[in-house]
C-alpha positions in Angstrom: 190.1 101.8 185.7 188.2 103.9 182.6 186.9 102.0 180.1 187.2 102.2 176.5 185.5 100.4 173.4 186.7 100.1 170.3 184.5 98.9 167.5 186.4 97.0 165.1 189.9 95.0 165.7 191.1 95.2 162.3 194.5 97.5 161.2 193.4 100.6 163.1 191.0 99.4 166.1 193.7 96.7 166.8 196.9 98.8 165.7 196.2 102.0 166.5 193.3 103.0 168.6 193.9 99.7 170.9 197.2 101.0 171.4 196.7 104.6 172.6 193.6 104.0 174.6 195.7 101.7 176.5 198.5 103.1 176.9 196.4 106.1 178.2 195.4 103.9 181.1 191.9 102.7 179.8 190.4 99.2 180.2 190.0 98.1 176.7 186.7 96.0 175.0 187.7 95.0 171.4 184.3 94.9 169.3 184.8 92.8 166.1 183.0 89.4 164.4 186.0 87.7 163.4 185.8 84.3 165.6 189.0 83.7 165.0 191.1 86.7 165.6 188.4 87.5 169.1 189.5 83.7 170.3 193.8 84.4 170.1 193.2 87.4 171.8 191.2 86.0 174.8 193.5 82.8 174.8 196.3 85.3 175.5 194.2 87.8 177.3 195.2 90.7 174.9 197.9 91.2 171.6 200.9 92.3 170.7 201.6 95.1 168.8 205.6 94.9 166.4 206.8 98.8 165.7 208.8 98.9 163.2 211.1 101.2 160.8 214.4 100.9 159.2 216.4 101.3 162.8 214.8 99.2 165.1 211.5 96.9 166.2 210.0 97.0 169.8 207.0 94.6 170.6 204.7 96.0 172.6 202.0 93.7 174.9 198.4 95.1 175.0 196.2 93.8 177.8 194.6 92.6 179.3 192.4 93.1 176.6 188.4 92.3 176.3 187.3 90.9 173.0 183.8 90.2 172.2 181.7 89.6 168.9 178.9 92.1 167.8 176.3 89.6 167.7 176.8 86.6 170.4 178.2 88.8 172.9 175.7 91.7 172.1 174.3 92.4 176.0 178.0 92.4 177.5 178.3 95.1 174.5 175.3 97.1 175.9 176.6 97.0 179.2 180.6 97.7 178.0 178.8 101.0 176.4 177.2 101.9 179.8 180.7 102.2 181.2 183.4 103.7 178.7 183.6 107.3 178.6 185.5 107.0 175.5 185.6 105.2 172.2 186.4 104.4 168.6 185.1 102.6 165.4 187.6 101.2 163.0 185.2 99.5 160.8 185.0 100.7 157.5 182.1 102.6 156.0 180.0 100.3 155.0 180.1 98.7 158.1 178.7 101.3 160.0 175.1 100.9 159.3 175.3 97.8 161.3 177.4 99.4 164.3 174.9 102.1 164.6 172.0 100.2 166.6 174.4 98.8 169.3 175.3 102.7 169.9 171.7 103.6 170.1 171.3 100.3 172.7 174.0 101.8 174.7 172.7 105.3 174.7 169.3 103.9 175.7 170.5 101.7 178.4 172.8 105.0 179.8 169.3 106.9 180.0 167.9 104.7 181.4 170.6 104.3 184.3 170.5 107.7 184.7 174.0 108.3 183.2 174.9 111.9 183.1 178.8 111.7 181.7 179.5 111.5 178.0 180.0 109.1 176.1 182.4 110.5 173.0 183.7 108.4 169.8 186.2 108.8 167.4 185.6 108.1 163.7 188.0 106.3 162.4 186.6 105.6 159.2 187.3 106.6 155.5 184.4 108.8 154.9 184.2 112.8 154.4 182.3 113.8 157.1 182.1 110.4 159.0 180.8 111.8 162.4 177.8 113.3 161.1 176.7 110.4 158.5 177.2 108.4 162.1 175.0 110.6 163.4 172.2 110.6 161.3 172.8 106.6 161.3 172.3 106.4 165.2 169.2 108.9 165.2 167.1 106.7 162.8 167.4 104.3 166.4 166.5 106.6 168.4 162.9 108.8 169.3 161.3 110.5 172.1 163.5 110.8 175.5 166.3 108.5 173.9 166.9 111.1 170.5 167.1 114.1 172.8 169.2 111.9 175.6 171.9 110.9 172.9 172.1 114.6 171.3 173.5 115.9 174.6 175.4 113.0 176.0 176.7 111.1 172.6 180.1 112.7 171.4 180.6 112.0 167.7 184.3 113.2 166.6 186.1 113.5 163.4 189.5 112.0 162.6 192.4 111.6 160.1 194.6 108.3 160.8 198.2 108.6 159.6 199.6 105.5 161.2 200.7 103.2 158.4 199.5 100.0 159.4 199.8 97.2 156.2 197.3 93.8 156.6 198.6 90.9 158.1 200.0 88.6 155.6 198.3 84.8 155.8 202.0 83.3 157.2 201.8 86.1 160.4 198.0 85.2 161.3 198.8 81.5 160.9 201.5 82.0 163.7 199.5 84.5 165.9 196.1 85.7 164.5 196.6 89.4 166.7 199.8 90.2 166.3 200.0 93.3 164.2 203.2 95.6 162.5 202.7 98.8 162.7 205.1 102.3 161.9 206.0 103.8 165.4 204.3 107.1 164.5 201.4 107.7 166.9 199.5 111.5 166.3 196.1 111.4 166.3 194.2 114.6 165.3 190.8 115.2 166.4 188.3 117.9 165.4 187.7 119.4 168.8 184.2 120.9 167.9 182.9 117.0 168.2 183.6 116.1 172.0 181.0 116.7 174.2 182.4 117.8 178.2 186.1 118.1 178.7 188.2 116.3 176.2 189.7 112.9 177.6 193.3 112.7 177.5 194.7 110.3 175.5 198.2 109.5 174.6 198.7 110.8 171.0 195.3 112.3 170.8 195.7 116.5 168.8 192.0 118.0 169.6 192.4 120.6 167.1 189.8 123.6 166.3 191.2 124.4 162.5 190.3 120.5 162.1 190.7 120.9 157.7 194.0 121.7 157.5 194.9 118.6 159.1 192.7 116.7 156.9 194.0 118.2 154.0 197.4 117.3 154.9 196.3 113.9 155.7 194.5 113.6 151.5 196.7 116.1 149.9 200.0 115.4 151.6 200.1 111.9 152.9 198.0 110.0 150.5 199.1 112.6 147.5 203.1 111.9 147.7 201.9 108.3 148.4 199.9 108.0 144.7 202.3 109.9 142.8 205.1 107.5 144.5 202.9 104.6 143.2 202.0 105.4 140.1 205.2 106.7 139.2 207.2 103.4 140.6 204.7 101.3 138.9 206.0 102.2 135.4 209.4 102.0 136.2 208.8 98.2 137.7 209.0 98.8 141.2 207.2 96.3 143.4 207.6 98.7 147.1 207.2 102.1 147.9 210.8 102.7 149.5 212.0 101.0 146.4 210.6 104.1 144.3 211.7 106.0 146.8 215.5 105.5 146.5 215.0 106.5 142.8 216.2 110.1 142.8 214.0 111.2 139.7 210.8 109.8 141.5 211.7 111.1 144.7 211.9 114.4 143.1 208.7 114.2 141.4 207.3 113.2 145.1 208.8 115.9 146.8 207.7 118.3 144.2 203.9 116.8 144.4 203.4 118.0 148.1 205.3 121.4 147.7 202.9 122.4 145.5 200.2 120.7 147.6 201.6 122.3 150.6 201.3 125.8 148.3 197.1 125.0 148.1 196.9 123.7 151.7 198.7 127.6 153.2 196.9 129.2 151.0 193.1 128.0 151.6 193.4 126.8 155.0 195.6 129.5 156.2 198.4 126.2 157.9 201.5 127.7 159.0 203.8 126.4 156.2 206.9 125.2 158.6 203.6 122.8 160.8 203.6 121.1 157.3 207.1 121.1 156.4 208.0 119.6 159.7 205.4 117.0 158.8 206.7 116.6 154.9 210.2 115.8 156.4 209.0 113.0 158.4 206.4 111.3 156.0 209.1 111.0 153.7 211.3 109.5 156.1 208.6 107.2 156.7 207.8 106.5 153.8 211.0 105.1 153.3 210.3 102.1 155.8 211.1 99.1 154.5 210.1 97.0 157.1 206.3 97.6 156.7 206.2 95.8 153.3 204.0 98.5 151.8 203.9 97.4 147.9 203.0 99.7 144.7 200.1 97.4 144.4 198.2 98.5 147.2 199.4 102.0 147.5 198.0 102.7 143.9 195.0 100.2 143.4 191.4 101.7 143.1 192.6 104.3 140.4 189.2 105.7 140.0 188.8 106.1 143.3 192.2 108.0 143.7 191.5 110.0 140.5 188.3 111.3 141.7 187.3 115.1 141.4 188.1 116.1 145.1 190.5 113.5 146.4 194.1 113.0 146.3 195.3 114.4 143.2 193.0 116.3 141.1 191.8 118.0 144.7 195.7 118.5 145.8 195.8 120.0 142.4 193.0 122.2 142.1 194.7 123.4 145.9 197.7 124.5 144.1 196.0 126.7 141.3 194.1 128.3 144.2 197.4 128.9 144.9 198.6 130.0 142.2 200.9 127.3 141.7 201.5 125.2 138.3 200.7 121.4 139.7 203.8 120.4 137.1 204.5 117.3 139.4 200.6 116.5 140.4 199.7 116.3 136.7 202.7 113.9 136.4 201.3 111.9 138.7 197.7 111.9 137.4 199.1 110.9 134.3 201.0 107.7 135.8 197.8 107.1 137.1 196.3 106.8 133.9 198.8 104.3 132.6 198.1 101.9 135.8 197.4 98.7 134.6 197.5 95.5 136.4 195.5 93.0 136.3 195.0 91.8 139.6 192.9 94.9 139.7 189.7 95.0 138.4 189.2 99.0 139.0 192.7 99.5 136.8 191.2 97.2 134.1 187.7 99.8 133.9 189.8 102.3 133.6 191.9 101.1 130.9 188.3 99.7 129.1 187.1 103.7 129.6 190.2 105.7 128.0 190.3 102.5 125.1 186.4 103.2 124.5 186.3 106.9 125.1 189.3 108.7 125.0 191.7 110.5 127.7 190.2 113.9 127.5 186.3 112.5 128.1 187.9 110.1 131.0 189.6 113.3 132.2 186.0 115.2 132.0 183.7 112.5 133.2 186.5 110.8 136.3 188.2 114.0 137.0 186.0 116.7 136.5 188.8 118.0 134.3 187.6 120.0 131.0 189.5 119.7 127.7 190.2 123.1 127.8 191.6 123.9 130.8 195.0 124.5 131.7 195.3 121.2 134.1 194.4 119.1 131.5 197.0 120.4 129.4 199.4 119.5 131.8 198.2 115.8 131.9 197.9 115.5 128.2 201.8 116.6 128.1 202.9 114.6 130.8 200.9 111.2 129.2 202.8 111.4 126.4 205.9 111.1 128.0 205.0 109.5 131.2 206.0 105.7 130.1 209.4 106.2 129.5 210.1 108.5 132.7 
């Protein structure tokens, strides 16, 4: 059989990656340092996967199934890396500077056994650019013969994931530590530019060559309609997405959101506007799946993060005046996202301690990259004032 390795048997690796390199007819190695979740899945000699929506759920059996840890199981690593011909990480970006020396082991050993085939991963990881930060990550390993060795035979590829996969709750690992819910969806994009040799097939897999429209859809589509759906259903008391999703003024303001990102997204990346229609249709569908458990909690947390200058909706907004467009429903959203304030999370708390101590307009400026004077943070201003009683 081909072999594939997959660094990291969390949500993705596990849920997603797992799934299509198998069903793709690889032999899969599961990379990962949780003792416990490794043990269940050599017990039962791979996992199961639950898909589920609102219509049905189908269990799906993955295996057999190789699981070793990073560190005690570090040469059968090496060696697992002299025979795939494709791979993933699903680790998290700070966790890659620890993955990075086991890839430059494997491309070593592969030299030195006179390898010639490729070796290409995907990046699964949420970090601009994650394939060549990897890169420069496995070259500080690497000199001489190895560095030039790797540069030719080491594919490094770019990804968006758009599987919904939510973190299994304490009561499902207690049961069985590898079972894992996930939304049937299965599309993979892929910049093509990052494969080295042909590309494998893999079930799923999209190489595409205008790679940033499909990570634009994935920030300013996907995880746009999701923030303004949290924020928004946060303030009326929602505690789940497709709760906030039945209420027809929210859905409005959701639908709205991506219209006008879908206005930036045609507009800068030249995207055919019916490809991300088709896809707008769907994700709202899908959004509405109950059976995934997805709360307003963790679809808004980390508001700084989310209210960044370039991410999901001050960058979906800035898209839409490229456009041309008035981001009516984007600076609604922002705006909810200023009056997110739980507790249980420490980043909403700063943020509330910042616009107490300094002010909305200099959180705007110094968060956002939004200026006082300008016409999107007139919008916001407008929509703040209003925004708790929507």
């Amino acid at each position: 059989m081909k072999n594939s390795i997959v660094f990291g048997a969390g949500n993705i690796g596990r849920g997603f990656l797992g799934q299509l390199f198998f069903e793709s007819g690889y032999k899969l190695t599961l990379v990962d340092v949780d003792q416990e979740l490794l043990k269940a899945i050599r017990v039962k000699g791979g996992y199961t996967i639950r898909l589920v929506d609102n219509e049905r759920e189908e269990a799906v059996q993955i295996g057999p199934v190789k699981a070793l840890h990073s560190v005690d199981d570090k040469e059968i690593v090496i060696q697992t890396l002299c025979q795939a011909e494709i791979g993933a990480t699903a680790v998290g970006a700070r966790v890659l500077p620890y993955v990075a020396p086991l890839i430059a082991e494997g491309m070593q050993r592969r030299r030195m056994l006179g390898i010639q085939a490729p070796l290409n991963l995907i990046l699964c990881e949420n970090l601009k650019g994650a394939a060549q930060v990897f890169r420069g990550m496995v070259d500080q390993h690497l000199s001489g013969e190895d560095l030039t060795y790797a540069q030719i035979h080491l594919g490094l590829v770019d990804t968006v994931i758009g599987r919904m996969v939510p973190t299994p709750t304490p009561e499902m690992r207690a049961v069985d530590p590898g079972l894992i819910l996930v939304e049937p969806y299965k599309e993979l994009p892929v910049d093509r530019k990052g494969f080295i040799g042909a590309v494998p097939q893999v079930a799923g897999m999209e190489p595409a060559e205008n790679f940033g429209a499909y990570t634009a859809r994935k920030l300013y589509i996907h995880n746009c309609g999701h923030a303004v759906l949290a924020y928004l259903g946060y303030l009326k008391g929602y505690e789940y997405g497709w709760q906030a999703l039945l209420d027809q003024e929210i859905y409005a303001q959701v639908r709205q959101a991506v219209d006008e990102s879908k206005s930036g997204i045609v507009t800068h990346y030249h995207a055919q506007p019916e490809w991300l229609e088709t896809h707008i249709q769907d994700l709202l569908r899908r959004f509405a799946n109950r059976k995934l458990g997805d709360t307003i909690f963790r679809l808004g947390r980390d508001p700084l993060r989310k209210l960044a200058p370039n991410d999901r909706l001050v960058g979906a907004a800035r898209l839409a005046e490229e456009a041309g467009v008035q981001p009516e429903a984007i600076a609604r959203g922002i705006a909810a996202a200023l009056r997110f304030d739980p507790p249980d999370d420490s980043i909403a708390v700063e943020l509330q301690s910042q616009l107490k101590e300094k002010g909305v307009d200099k959180v705007l400026e110094e968060i956002c990259e939004i200026l006082p004077g300008e016409n999107l943070a007139r919008l916001v201003r407008n929509h703040l004032a209003k925004v708790s009683t929507i």
